[in-house]
N, C-alpha and C positions, 0 to 999 in steps of 0.2 A: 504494500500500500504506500504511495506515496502522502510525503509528510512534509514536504519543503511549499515555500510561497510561493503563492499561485500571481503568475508573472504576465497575464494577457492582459494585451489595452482594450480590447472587443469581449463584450458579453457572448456564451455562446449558448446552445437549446441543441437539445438531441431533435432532431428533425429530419427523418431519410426523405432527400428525393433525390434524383435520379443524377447522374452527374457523369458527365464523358471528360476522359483524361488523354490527349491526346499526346502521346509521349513522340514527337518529332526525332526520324523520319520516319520508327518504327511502323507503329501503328494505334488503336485508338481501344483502351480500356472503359469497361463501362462496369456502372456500379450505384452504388446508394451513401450518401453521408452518412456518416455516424453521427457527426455534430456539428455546426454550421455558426461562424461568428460573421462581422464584416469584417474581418482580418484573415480569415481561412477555413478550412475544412480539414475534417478526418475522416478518414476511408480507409476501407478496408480491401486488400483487393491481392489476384491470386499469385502477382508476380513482383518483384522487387525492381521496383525505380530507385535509381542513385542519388540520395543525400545532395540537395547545390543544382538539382537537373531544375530546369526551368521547362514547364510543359505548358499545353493549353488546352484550356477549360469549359466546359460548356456545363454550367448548373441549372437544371429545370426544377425553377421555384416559385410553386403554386403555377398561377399564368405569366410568369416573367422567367423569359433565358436569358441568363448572365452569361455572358461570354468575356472572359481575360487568360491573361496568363498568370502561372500560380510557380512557385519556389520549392520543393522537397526539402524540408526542412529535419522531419527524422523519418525512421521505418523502423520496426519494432517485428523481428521474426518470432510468429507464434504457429506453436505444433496444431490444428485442426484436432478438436474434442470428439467429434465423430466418428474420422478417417483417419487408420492408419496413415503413415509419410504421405500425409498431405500439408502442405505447411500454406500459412497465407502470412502477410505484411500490412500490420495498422501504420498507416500512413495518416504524418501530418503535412498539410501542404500551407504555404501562406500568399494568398492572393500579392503579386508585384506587378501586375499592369491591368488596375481595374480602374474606370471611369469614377468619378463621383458620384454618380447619378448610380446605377449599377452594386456600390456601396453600400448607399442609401436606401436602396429597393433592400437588399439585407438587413438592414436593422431593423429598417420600419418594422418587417414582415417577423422578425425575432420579437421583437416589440409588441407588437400585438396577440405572439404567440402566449410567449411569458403572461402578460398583463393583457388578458382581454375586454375588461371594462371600460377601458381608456378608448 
């Protein structure tokens, strides 16, 4: 369990949707958030991208596609609880070429998830 200071400038919310990672020139992973700030995303996904790689992004949230590019920031190898030597990699990524607007469309929608009376 970690026990050190929680160090993020973006609130985040468990919120799966749907999210294309397009690892240039390879090819293009597809998958679901784990948790979703306007600062980045965590994903889990079946193959290990490099720590520093810079990819791009396609987040479908609610009715808005955020399109930017995102930073691999760490990978965490975990053994698959179901399946023998299956392994997969929680992935953190942190959005580095997203619009303001785009940002924005992120918090809001965190924002309203969290606090819905507002």
């Amino acid at each position: 369990m970690y026990d050190g200071i929680e160090k993020r400038k973006f609130i985040r919310a468990r919120f799966p949707c749907k999210i294309l990672i397009y690892s240039f020139p390879e090819h293009t992973v597809s998958t679901h958030t784990e948790n979703i700030s306007a600062g980045g995303v965590r994903v889990i996904v079946g193959e290990r991208i490099e720590t520093g790689k810079i990819v791009g992004i396609e987040v479908h949230l609610k009715e808005n596609k955020i399109v930017c590019k995102g930073r691999i920031t760490w990978v965490v190898g975990k053994k698959s609880p179901y399946r023998k030597g299956i392994f997969y990699h929680d992935t953190g990524i942190e959005f580095c070429e997203i619009s303001d607007q785009d940002r924005s469309i992120i918090s809001v929608t965190i924002e309203k998830m969290l606090c819905p009376e507002k």
